[in-house]
N, C-alpha and C positions, 0 to 999 in steps of 0.2 A: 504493500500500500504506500511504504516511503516514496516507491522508486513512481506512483501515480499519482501524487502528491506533486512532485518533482516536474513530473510531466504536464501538469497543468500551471503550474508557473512557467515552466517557457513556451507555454502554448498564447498564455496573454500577456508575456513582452515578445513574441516573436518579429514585432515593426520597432522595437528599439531599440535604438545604436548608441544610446551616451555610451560616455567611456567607463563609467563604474554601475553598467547596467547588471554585470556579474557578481557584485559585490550586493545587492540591492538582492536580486536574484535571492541568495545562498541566504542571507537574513530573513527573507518572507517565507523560504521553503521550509527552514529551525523552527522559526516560530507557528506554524503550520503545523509541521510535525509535534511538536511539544502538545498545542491545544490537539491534533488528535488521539495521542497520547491521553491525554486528563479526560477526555470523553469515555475513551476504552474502559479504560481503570470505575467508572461511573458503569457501565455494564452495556454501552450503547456499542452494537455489533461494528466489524469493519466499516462497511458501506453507508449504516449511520453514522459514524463517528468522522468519515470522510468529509461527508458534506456539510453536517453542521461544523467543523473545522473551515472550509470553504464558504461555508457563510458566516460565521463568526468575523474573518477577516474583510468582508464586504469587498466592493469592488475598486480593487486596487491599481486597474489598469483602467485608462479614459481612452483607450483608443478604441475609432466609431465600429474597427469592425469586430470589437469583443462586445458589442452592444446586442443584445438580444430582445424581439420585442416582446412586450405582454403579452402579445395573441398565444404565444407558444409557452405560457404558464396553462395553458387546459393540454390535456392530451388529447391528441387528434383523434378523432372518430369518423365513422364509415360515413354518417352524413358529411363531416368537409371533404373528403373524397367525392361525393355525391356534388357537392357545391363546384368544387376544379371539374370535374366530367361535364357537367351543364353549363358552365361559359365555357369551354372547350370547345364543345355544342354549338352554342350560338355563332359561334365564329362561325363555322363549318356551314348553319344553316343558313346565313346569309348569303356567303359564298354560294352555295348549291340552288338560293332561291331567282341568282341570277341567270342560272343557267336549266334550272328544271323546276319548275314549281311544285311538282307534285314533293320528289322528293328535299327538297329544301324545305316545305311544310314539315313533313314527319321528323326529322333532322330537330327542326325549331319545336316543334311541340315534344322531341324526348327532352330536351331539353329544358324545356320549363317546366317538365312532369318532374325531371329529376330535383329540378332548383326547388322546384315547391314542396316538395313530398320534404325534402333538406332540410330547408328553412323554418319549415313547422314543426320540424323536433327540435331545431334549436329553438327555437324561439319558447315552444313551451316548457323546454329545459333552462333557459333564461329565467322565466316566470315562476317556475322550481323555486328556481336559486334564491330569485327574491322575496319569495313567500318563507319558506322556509330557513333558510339562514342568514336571510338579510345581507346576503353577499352584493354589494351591487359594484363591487368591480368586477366581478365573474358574470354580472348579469350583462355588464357593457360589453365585456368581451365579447361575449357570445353575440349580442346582436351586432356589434360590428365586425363580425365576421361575415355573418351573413348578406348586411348592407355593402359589404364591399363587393363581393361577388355579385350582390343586385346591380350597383352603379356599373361595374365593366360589360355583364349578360345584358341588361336591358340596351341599352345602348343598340346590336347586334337585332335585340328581339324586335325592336322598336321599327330598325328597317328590316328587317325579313317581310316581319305582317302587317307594314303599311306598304310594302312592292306587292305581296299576296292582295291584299283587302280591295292595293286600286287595280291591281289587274281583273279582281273578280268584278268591283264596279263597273269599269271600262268596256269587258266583257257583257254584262249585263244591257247596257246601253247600246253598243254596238248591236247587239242580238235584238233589240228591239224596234232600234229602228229600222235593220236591214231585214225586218219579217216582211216588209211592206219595200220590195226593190225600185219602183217606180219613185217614191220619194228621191229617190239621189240620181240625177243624169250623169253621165259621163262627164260636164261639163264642172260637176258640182265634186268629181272624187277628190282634186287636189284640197280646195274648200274642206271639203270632209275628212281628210286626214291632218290636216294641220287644226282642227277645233279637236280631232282627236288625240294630237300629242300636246295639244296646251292640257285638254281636259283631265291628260294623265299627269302630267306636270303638278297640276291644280290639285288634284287628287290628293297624288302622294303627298305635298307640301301640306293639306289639312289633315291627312292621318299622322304625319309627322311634327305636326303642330299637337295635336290629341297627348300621341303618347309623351313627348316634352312634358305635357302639364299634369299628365298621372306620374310619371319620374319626378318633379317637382313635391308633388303631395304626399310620398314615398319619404323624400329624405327630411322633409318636414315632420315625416312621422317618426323618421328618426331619430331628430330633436327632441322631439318631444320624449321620446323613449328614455334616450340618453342623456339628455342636455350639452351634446356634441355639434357644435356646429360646423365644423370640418372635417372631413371623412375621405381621405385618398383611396381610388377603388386600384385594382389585383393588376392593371396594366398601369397603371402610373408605378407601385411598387415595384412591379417587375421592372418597368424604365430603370427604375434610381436602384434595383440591385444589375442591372447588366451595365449600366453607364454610371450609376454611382452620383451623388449629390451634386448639385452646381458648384462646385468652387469657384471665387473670385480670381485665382491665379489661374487656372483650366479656362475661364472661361478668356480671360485677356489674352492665351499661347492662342486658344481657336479663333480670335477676332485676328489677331499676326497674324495668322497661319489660313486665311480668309481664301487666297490662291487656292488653298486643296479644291475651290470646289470649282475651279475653273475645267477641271478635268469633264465636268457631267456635261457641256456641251458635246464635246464630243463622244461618249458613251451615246446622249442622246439621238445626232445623228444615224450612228451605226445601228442602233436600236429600230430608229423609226425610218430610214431610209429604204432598206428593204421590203418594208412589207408598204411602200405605196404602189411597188412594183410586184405587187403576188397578184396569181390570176381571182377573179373574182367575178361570179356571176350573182344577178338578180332575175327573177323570171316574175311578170306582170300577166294578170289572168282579169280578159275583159268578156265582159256577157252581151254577146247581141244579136242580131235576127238570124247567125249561122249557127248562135250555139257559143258555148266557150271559147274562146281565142287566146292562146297564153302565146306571150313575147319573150324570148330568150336573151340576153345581155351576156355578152361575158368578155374581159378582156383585163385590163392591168385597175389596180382597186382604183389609182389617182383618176383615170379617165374616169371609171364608172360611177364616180362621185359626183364628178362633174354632168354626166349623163344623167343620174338620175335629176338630178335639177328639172331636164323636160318634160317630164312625166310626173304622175300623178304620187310616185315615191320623194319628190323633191323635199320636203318638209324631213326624212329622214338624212341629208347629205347635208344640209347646214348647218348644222352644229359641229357635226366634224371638220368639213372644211371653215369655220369659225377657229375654233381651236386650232387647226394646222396654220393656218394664216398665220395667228400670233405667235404659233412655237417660233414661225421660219422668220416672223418680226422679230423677238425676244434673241434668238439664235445668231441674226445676223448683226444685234446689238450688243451681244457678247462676245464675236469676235470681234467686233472694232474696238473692245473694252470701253465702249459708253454706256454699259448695264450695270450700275451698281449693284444690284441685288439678285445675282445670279440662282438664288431657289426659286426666281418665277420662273426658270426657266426647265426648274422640277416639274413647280407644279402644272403649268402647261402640257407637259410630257406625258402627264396622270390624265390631265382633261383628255390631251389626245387620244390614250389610251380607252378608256370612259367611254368618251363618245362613239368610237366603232365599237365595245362592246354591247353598247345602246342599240346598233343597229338592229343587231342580230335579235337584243332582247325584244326590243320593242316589233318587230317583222314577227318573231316567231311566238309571243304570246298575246296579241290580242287580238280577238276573233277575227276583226273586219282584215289586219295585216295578214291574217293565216290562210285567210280562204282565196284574198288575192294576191298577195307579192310572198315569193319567197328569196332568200337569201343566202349566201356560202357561211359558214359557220368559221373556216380557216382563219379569216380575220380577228374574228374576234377570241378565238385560241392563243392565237400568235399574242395578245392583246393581253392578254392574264397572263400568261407566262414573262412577261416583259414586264408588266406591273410589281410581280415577286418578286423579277430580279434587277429589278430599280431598288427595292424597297430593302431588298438583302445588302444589294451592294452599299447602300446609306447606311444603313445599321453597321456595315464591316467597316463605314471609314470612321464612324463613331468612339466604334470602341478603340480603334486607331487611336485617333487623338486624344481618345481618354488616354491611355496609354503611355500618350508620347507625354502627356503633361503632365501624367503620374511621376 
């Protein structure tokens, strides 16, 4: 037990270099040994005698990473397991609800099956707590464990089933007015597809407004719980354990060291230059006195952007060539170096990315888009994979410069 004694002293000076850090050492380790010694001799076994020795001496080292938080005074249980599984979840379901509805719904609803079924054992094991032994700092733990994994999951849940709710709306409307086909001439489908993609715009931005204010009324009930009014959820913590606390010196080496991110113009290029050049078709299906008539398109994506403009899919290629405009604005103001602020030329990259994913989403799930246009899906492949490995490669230069200014 001496020699684990030992071991836990130079476990919490292991970041300290004074010069009589060994001297210091060897005195905390005696006087250690001595009180658990006087425990022993009192009849308290090894491994009790160990610890209250180590808490008798209290916390002798100030450095942030021998700091342990309160959450991890409960022992872990299957529900916080249950809790990590279901924002896992959510990530996964919103991802999945871009790309398949059916399954990005089941995805988001285990998910909130798991988080809920979670939540209400802690929660009424909180209420335990404070009924019965008036613990109410084991009572706070507990609920903000829970609260934290709500702030990071909702977030996710919030857009999965405000994309689900307006597509089912959208669906809904379209399917009603299109029961009755003579309402809409051929002359009226561009008209009718652009009041359709504002209406989903409109949509989503009022179910996303909705769940904002049940997420509001959430952490106010928090408050009320706790009397906490600051709560960092599971992805903020995660940041500040992968990247570590802002420091003022870290942060002054990254503002000098501002050039590293001159490199992401050109990453951007190579990224997006290709795939204006990938083949890409769109097929347009018109109803008239022969019968069905579908139109075939195919050729390089940049023309067919361009192309659809003529047609009745126009309202889907303005937003992407929006976005491409200002990347190749922003791009060619970063190589003449009159961009001060080289992340818009991130976040541009994201829009761009965005937006052809848009195409596809918006072509292949709303009824009036499915029945007449369809769309190559390659694009908007190419498009998530590109989005990851932007998002990968930012985090690697991160941790970088945490690194370099460690």
């Amino acid at each position: 037990m001496h020699d684990k004694i030992r071991q836990y002293v130079n476990y919490q000076f292991r970041f300290d270099e004074r010069s009589d850090i060994e001297e210091l050492k060897e005195e905390i380790i005696a006087n250690l040994i001595d009180r658990y010694e006087e425990y022993r001799q009192k009849g308290l076994s090894e491994e009790e005698a160990y610890i209250e020795a180590i808490k008798s001496m209290g916390d002798f080292s100030q450095h942030e990473y021998n700091k342990i938080s309160d959450e991890y005074s409960i022992k872990p249980q299957i529900p916080d397991i249950l809790l990590m599984c279901g924002a896992i979840l959510s990530i996964f379901g919103m991802i999945l609800t871009l790309y398949n509805g059916v399954a990005g719904t089941i995805i988001t609803a285990i998910s909130i099956l798991l988080f809920s079924g979670s939540a209400y054992y802690l929660y009424s094991y909180s209420q335990y707590i404070r009924k019965q032994y008036m613990d109410i700092d084991k009572h706070n733990l507990l609920l903000t464990k829970i609260f934290k994994y709500m702030k990071t999951s909702f977030i996710f849940w919030a857009i999965s089933l405000s994309l689900i709710m307006t597509r089912l709306v959208i669906s809904i409307i379209t399917g009603l007015i299109l029961l009755d086909p003579t309402i809409i001439s051929v002359d009226d489908i561009g008209a009718f597809i652009t009041i359709i993609v504002l209406l989903f715009i409109v949509t989503l931005a009022i179910f996303l407004y909705v769940f904002n204010k049940i997420y509001q009324r959430l952490m106010n009930h928090y408050y009320l719980l706790t009397g906490n009014k600051e709560l960092r959820g599971k992805i903020k913590e995660s940041y500040d354990f992968v990247f570590g606390q802002k420091d003022s010196q870290i942060e002054h080496i990254i503002v000098k060291n501002a050039k590293s991110y001159t490199i992401y113009p050109f990453i951007i290029i190579i990224m997006v230059l290709p795939q204006l050049f990938f083949s890409f078709y769109f097929v347009l299906r018109n109803d008239s006195l022969f019968g069905i008539r579908e139109y075939h398109y195919k050729g390089i994506f940049l023309f067919q952007l361009f192309r659809m403009l003529k047609y009745m899919s126009w309202p889907l290629a303005i937003l992407p060539l929006i976005s491409l405009g200002t990347l190749i604005f922003l791009l060619v103001k970063a190589f003449t170096k009159k961009l001060k602020n080289l992340k818009l030329v991130i976040y541009w990259a994201y829009g761009w990315f965005i937006s052809v994913v848009l195409i596809s989403f918006i072509a292949g799930n709303i009824t009036y888009f499915f029945e007449n246009m369809a769309v190559s899906n390659n694009e908007a492949h190419y498009s998530l994979v590109m989005m990851l490995l932007l998002t990968l490669i930012i985090i690697g230069q991160k941790i970088y410069l945490k690194r370099r200014g460690s």
